[in-house]
ZASE-76536 format. One record per residue: residue in three letters; chain; residue number from 1; x, y, z of N, C-alpha, C, O, CB in turn. Coordinates in steps of 0.05 Angstrom, whole numbers. Glycine has a CB too. Layout:
BEGIN
[rec ALA, A, NUM, [X, Y, Z], [X, Y, Z], [X, Y, Z], [X, Y, Z], [X, Y, Z]]
...
//
This chain:
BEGIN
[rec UNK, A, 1, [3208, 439, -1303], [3209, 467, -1308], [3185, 476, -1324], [3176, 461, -1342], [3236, 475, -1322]]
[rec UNK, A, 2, [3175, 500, -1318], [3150, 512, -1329], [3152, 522, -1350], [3170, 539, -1350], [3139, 528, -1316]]
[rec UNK, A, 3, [3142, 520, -1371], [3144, 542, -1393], [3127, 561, -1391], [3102, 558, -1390], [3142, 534, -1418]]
[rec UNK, A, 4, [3144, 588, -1393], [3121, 613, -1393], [3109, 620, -1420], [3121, 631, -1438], [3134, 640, -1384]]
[rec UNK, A, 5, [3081, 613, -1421], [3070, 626, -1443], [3073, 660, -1453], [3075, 678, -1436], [3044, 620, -1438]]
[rec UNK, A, 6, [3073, 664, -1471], [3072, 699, -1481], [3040, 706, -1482], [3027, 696, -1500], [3086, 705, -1519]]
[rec UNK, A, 7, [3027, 720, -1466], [3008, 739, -1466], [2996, 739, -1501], [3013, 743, -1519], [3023, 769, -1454]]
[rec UNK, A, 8, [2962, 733, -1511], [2957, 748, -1537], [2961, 779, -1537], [2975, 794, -1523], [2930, 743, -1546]]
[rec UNK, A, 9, [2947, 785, -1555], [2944, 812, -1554], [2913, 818, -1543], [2894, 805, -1550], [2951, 824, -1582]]
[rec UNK, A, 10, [2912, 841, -1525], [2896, 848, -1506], [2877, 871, -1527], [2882, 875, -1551], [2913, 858, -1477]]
[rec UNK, A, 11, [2858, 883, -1513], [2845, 896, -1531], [2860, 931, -1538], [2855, 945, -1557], [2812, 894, -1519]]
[rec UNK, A, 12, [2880, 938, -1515], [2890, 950, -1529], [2903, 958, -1545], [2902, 981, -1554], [2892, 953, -1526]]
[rec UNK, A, 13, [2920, 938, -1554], [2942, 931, -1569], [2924, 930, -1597], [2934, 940, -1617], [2958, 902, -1558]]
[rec UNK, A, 14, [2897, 918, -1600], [2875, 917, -1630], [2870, 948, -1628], [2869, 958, -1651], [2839, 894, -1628]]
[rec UNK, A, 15, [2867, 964, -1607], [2854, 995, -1605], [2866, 1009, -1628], [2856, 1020, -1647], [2861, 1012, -1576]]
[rec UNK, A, 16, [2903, 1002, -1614], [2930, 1017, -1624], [2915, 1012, -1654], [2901, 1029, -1666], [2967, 1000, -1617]]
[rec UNK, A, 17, [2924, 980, -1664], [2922, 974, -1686], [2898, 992, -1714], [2902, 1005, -1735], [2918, 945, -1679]]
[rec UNK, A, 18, [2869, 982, -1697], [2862, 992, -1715], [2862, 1020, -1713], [2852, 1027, -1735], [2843, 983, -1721]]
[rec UNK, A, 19, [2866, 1041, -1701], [2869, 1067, -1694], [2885, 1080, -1723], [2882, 1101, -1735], [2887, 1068, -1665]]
[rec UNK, A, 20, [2899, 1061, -1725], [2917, 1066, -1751], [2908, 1069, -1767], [2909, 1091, -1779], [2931, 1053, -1760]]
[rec UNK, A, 21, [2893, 1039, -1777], [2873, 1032, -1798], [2857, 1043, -1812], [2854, 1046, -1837], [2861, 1019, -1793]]
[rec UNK, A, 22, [2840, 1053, -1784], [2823, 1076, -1794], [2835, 1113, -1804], [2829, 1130, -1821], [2803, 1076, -1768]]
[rec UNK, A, 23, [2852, 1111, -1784], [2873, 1141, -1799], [2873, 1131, -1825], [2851, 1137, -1834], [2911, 1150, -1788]]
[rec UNK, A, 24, [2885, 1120, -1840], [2895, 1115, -1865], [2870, 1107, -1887], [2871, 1110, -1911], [2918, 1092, -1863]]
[rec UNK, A, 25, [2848, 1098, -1872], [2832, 1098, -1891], [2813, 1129, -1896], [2802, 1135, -1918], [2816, 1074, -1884]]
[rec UNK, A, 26, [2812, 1144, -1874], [2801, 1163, -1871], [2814, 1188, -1881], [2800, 1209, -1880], [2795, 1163, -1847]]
[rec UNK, A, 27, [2841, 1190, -1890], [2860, 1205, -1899], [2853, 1199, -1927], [2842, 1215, -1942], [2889, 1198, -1888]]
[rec UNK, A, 28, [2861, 1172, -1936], [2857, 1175, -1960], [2828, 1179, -1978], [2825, 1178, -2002], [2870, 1155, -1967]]
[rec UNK, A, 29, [2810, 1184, -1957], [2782, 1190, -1965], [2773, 1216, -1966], [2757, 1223, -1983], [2765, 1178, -1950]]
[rec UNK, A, 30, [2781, 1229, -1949], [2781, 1255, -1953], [2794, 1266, -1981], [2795, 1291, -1985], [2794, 1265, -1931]]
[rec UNK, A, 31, [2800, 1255, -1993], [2810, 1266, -2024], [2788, 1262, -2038], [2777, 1279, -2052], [2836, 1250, -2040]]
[rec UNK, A, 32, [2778, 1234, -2034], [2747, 1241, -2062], [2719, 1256, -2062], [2701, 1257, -2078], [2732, 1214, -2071]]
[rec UNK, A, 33, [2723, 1271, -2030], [2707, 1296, -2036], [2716, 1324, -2036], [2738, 1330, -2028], [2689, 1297, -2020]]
[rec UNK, A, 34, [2696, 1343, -2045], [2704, 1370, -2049], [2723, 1380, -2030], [2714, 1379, -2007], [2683, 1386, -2049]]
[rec UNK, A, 35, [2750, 1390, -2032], [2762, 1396, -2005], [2752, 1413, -1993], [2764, 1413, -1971], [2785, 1403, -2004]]
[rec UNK, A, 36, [2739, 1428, -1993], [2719, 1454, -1983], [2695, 1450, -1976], [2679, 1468, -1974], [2715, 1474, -2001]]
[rec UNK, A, 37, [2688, 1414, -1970], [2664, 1407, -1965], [2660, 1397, -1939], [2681, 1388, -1931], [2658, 1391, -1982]]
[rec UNK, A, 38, [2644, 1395, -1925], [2639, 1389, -1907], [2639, 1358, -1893], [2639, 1353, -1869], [2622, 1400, -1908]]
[rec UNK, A, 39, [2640, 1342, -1913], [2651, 1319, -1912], [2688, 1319, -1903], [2700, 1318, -1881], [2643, 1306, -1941]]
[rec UNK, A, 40, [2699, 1323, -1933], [2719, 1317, -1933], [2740, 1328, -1904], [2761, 1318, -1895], [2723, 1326, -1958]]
[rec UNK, A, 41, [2725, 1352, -1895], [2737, 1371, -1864], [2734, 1341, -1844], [2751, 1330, -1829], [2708, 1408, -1848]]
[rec UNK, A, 42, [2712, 1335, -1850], [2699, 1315, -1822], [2722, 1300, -1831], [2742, 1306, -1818], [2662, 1296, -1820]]
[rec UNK, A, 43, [2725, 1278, -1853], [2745, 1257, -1852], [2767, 1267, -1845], [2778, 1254, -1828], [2748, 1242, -1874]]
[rec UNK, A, 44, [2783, 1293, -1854], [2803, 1304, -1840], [2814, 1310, -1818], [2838, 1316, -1814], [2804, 1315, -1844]]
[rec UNK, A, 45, [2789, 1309, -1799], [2789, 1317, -1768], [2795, 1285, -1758], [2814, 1275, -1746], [2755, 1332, -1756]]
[rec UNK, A, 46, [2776, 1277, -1766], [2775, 1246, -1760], [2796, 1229, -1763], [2804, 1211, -1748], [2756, 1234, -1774]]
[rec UNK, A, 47, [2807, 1238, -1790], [2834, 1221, -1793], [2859, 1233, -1772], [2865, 1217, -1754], [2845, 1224, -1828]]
[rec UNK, A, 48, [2869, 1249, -1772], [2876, 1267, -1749], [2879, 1265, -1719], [2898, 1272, -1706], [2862, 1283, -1752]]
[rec UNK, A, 49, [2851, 1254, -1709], [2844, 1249, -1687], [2859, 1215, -1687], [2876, 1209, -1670], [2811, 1254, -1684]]
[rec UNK, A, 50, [2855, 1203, -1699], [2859, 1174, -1706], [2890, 1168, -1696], [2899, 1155, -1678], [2854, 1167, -1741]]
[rec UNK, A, 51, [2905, 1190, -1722], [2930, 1185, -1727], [2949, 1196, -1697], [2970, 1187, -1689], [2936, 1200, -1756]]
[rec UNK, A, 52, [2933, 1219, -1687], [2945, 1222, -1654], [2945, 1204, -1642], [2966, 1199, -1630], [2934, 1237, -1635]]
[rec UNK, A, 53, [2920, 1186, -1640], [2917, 1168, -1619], [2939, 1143, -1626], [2952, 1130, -1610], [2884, 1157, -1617]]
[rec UNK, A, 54, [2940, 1142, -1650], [2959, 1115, -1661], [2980, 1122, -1652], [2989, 1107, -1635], [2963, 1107, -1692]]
[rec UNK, A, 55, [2996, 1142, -1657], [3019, 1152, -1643], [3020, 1149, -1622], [3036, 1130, -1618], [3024, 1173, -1644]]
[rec UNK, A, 56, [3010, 1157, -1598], [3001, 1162, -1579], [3007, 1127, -1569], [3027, 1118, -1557], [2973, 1178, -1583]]
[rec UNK, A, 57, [2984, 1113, -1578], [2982, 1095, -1566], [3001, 1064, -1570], [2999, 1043, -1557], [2957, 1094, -1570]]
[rec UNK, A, 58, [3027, 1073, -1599], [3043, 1063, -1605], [3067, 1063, -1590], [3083, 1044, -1589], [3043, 1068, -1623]]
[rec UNK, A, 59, [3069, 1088, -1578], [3094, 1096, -1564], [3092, 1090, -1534], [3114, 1085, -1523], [3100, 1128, -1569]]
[rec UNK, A, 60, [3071, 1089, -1517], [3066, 1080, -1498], [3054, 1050, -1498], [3040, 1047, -1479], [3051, 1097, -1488]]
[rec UNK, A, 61, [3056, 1029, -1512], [3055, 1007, -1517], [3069, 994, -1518], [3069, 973, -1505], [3049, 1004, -1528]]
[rec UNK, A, 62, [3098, 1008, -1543], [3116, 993, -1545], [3144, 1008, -1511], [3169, 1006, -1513], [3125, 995, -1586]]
[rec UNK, A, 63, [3135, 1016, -1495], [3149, 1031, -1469], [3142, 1009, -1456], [3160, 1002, -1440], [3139, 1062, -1454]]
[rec UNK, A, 64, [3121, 992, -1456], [3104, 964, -1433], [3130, 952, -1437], [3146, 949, -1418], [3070, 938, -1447]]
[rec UNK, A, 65, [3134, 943, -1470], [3135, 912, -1471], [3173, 912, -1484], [3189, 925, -1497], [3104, 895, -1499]]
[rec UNK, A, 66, [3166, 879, -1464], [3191, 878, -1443], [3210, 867, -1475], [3230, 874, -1487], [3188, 848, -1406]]
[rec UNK, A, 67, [3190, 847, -1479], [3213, 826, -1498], [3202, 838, -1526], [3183, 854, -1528], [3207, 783, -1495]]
[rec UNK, A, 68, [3220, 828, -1553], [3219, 840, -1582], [3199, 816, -1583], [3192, 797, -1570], [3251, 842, -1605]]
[rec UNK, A, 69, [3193, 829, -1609], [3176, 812, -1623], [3151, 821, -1639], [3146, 845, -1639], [3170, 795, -1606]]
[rec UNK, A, 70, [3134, 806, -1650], [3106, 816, -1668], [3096, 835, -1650], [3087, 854, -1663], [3081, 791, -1674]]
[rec UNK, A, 71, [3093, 840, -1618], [3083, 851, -1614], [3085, 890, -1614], [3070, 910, -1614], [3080, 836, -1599]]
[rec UNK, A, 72, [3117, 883, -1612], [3136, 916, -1609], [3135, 924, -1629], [3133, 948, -1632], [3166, 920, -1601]]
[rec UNK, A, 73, [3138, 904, -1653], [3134, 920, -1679], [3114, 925, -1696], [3117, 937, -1717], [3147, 912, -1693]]
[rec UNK, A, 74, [3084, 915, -1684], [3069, 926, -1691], [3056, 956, -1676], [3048, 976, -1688], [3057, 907, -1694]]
[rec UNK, A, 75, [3056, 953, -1648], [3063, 983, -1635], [3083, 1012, -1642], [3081, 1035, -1635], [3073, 976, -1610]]
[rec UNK, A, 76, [3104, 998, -1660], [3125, 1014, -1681], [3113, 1023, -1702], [3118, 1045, -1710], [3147, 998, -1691]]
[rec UNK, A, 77, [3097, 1007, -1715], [3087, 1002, -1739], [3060, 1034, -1734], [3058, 1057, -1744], [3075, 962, -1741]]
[rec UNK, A, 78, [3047, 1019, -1716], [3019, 1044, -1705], [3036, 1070, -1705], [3036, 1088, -1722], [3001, 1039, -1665]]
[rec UNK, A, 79, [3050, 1068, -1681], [3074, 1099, -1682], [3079, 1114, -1722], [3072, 1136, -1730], [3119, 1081, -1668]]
[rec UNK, A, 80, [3090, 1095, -1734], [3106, 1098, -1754], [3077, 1114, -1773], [3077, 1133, -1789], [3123, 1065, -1765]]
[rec UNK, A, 81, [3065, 1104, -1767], [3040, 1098, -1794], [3028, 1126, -1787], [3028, 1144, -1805], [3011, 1064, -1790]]
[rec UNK, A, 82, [3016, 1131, -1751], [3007, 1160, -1740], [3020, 1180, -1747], [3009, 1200, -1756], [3008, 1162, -1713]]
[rec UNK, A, 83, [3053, 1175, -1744], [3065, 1194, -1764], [3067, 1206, -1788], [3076, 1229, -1791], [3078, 1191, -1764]]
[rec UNK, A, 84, [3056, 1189, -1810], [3069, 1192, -1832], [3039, 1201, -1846], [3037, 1209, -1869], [3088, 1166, -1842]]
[rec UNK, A, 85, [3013, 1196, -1822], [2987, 1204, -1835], [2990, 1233, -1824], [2978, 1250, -1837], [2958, 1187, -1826]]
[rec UNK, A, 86, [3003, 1240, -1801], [2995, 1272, -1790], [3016, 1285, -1813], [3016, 1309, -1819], [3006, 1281, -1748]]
[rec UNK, A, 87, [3026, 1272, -1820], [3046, 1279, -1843], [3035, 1296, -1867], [3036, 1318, -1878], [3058, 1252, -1854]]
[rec UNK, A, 88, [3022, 1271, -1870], [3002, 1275, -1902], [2979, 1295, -1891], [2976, 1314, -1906], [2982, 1238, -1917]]
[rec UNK, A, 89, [2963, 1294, -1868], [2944, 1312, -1862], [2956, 1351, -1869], [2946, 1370, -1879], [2938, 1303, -1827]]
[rec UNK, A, 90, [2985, 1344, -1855], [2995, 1371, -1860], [2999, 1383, -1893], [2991, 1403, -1904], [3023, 1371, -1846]]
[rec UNK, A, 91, [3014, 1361, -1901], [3022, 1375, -1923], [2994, 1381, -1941], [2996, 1396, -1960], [3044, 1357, -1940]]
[rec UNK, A, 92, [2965, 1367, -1932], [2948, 1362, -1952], [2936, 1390, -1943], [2930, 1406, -1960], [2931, 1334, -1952]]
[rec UNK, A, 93, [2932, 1394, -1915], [2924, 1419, -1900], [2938, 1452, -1926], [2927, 1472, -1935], [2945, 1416, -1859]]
[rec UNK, A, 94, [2958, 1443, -1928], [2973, 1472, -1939], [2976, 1469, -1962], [2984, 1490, -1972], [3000, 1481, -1928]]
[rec UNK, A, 95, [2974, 1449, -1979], [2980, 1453, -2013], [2954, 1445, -2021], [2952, 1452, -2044], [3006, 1432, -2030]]
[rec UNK, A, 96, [2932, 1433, -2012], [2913, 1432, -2018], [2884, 1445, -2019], [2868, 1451, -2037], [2916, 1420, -2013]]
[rec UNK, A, 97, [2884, 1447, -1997], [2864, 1452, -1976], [2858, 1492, -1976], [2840, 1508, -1982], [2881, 1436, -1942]]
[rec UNK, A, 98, [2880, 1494, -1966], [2889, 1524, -1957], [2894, 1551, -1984], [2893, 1576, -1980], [2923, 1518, -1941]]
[rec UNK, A, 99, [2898, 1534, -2014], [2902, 1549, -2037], [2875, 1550, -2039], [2865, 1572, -2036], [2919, 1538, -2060]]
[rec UNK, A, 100, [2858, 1526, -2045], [2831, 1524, -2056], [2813, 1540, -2042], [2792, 1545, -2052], [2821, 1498, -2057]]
[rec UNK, A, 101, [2821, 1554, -2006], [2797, 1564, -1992], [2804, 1590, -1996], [2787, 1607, -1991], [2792, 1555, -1962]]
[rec UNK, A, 102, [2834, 1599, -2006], [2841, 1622, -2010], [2832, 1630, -2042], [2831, 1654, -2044], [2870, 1623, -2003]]
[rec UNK, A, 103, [2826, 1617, -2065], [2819, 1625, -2078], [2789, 1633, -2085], [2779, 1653, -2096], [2831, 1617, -2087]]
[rec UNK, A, 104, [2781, 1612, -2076], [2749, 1611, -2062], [2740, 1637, -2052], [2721, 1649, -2062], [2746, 1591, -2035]]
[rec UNK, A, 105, [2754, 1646, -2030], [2747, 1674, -2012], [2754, 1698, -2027], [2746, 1720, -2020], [2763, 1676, -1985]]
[rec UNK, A, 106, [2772, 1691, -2053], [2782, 1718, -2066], [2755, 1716, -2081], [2743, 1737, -2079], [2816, 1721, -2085]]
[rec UNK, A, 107, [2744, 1700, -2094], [2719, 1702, -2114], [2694, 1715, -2095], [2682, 1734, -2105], [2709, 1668, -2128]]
[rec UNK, A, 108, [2687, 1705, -2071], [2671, 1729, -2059], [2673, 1754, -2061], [2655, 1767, -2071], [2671, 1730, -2038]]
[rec UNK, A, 109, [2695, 1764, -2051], [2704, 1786, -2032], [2715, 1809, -2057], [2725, 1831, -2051], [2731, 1773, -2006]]
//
């Protein structure tokens, strides 16, 4: 009788992964510059973009695969993580972000 080997992980499954990686590092970087700066927007966009795709590419990953294991729960994990950065993008969008450009524009105007 044959034993069936389990598949590694393919390069999408590293895509998912670091897709994440980089959301979360790019989220939490956008805090040590000016929030009204042109940096910190870029890492915000960027993290954003990241954290869709992790989602994205967590939830249609872990839909493939057949059997449990390291591999479903790290596709859970990408899902979980995309979430919880579009999370932080939001709340950072409106208590952060959105007071400081509103007070900013009252000092012009």
């Amino acid at each position: 009788m044959e034993e069936k080997k389990t598949q590694g992980f393919g390069w999408w499954d590293v895509a998912v992964y670091l897709s994440s990686v980089v959301a979360i590092v790019t989220c939490m970087c956008h805090f040590w510059w000016s929030p009204l700066g042109t940096i910190s927007l870029a890492l915000w966009s960027v993290a954003g973009a990241f954290a869709i795709f992790s989602v994205y590419g967590g939830i249609i990953e872990r839909s493939q695969i057949q059997e449990a294991g390291m591999k479903k729960g790290r596709a859970t994990a990408a899902a979980v993580i995309g979430c919880l950065i579009l999370l932080g993008l939001a709340l950072s969008a409106t208590m952060y972000m959105a007071p400081l450009r509103l007070a900013y524009s009252g000092q012009l105007g």
